[in-house]
C-alpha positions in Angstrom: -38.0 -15.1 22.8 -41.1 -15.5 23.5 -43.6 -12.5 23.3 -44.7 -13.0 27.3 -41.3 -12.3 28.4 -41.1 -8.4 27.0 -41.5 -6.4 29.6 -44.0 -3.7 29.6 -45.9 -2.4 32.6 -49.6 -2.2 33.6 -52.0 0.2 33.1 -51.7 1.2 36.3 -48.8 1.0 36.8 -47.9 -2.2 38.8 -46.3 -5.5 37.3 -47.2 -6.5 33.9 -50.1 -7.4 32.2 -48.1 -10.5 30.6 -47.9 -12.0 34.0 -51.3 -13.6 33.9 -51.1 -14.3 30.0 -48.4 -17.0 30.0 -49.4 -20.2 29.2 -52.9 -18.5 27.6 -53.4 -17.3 23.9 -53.7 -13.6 24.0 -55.1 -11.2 21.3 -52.9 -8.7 21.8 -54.6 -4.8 20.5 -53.4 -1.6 20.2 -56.4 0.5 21.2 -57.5 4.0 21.5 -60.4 6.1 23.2 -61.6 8.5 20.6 -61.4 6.6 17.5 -64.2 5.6 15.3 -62.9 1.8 15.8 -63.5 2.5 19.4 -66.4 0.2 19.5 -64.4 -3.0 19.1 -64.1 -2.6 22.8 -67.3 -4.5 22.6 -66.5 -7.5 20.9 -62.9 -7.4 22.6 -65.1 -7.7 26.3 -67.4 -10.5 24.8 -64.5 -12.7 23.8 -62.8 -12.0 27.1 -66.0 -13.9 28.8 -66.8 -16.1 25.9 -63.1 -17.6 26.1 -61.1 -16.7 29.3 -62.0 -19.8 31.0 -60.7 -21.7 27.7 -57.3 -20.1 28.6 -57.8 -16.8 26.3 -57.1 -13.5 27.1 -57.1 -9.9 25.1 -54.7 -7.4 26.3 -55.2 -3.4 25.4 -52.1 -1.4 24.5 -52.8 2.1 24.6 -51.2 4.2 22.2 -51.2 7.6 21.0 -49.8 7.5 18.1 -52.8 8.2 15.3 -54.4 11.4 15.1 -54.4 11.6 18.8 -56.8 9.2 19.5 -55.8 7.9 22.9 -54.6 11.6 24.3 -56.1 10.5 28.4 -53.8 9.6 31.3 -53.7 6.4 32.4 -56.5 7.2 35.1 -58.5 8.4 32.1 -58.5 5.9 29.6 -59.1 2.7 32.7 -62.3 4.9 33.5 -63.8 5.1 30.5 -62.9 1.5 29.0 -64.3 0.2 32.7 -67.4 2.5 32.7 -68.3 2.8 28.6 -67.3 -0.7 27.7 -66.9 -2.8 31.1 -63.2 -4.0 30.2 -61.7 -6.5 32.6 -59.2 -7.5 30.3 -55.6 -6.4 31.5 -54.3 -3.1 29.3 -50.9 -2.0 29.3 -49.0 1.2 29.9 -49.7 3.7 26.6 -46.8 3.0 24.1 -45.6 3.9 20.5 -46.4 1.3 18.7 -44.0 2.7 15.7 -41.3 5.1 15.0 -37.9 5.2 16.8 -39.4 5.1 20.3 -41.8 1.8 19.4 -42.2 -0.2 22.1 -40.3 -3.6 22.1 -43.0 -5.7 22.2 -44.2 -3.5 18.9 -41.0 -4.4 17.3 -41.3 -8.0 18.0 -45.3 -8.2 16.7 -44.1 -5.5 13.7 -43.1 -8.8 11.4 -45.5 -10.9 11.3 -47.6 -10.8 8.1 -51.3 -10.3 7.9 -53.6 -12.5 5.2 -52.8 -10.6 2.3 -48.9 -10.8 3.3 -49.2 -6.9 5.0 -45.7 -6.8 7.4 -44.4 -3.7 9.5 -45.8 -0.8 10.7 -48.6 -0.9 12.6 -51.7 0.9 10.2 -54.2 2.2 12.5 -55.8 1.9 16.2 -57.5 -2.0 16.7 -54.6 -3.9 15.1 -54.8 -7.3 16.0 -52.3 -10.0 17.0 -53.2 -13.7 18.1 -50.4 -15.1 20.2 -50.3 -18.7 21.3 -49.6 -20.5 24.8 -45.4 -20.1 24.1 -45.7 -16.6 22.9 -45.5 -17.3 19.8 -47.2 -15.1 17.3 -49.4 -16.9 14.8 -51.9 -14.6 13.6 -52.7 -10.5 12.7 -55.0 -8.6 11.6 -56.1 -5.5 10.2 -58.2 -2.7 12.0 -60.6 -2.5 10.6 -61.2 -6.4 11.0 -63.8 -6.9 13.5 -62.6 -9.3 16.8 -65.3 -11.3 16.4 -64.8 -12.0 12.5 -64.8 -15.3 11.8 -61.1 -15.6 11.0 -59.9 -14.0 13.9 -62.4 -16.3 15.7 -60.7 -19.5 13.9 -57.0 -18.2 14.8 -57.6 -18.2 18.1 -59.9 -21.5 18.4 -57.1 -22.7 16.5 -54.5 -21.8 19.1 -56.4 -22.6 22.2 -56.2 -26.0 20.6 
């Protein structure tokens, strides 16, 4: 199945943020507000409109689930991504990204091994998946790995083809 078909809502609520990915690679991130990986927002925006016309996008998928880092409603956390890091990219309903209520798009991404071989659980906030036109997951990355590194750069010009 292919990643763009698991159904998850919108941030805000209405239809999903998969609906405008098919048919476009998608770095797909679990993010928070109030972590010190928070920044990555940055670089996350800049490849949004360095590469969306290419057919890219990033999509933000709140979650909770580490030290309480993304604690805001859904009102809260489109405010301050919009007004401290100017996101237009498309974020997602907050989810548990592991643990018996993880999301099934979480449990689909789960598998797939980093560089050094890393599979399941997600580690951290800012864990990075590159998914390709079919929704096919190809690439993912650790949090700490920057979005604009240059392999997470070469995954993606890689699957934009």
């Amino acid at each position: 199945m292919s990643i763009y078909e698991t159904p998850i809502s919108r941030l805000s609520g209405s239809g999903s943020p998969f609906a405008d990915a098919q048919g476009k690679v998608t770095l797909v991130v679990n993010v928070a507000s109030k972590c010190g990986l928070t920044p990555q927002y940055t670089a996350l925006q800049a490849l949004q409109t360095d590469l969306s016309a290419k057919g890219f996008t990033v999509i933000g998928v709140p979650c909770n689930q580490f030290m309480g880092q993304e604690p805001g409603t859904a009102a809260e956390i489109e405010e301050f991504c919009s007004t401290t890091y100017g996101i237009d990219f498309p974020m997602s309903e907050k989810v548990d990204v592991n643990g018996e209520a993880r999301h099934p798009l979480y449990s689909a991404l789960v598998d797939t091994q980093d560089a050094e071989g890393y599979a399941g659980d997600i580690r951290w906030n800012f864990e990075k998946f590159v998914v390709d036109r079919s929704g096919k997951v190809v690439a993912r990355f650790h949090p700490k790995t920057e979005p604009n590194a240059p392999e997470v750069i070469a995954a993606i010009t890689a699957a934009l083809g």
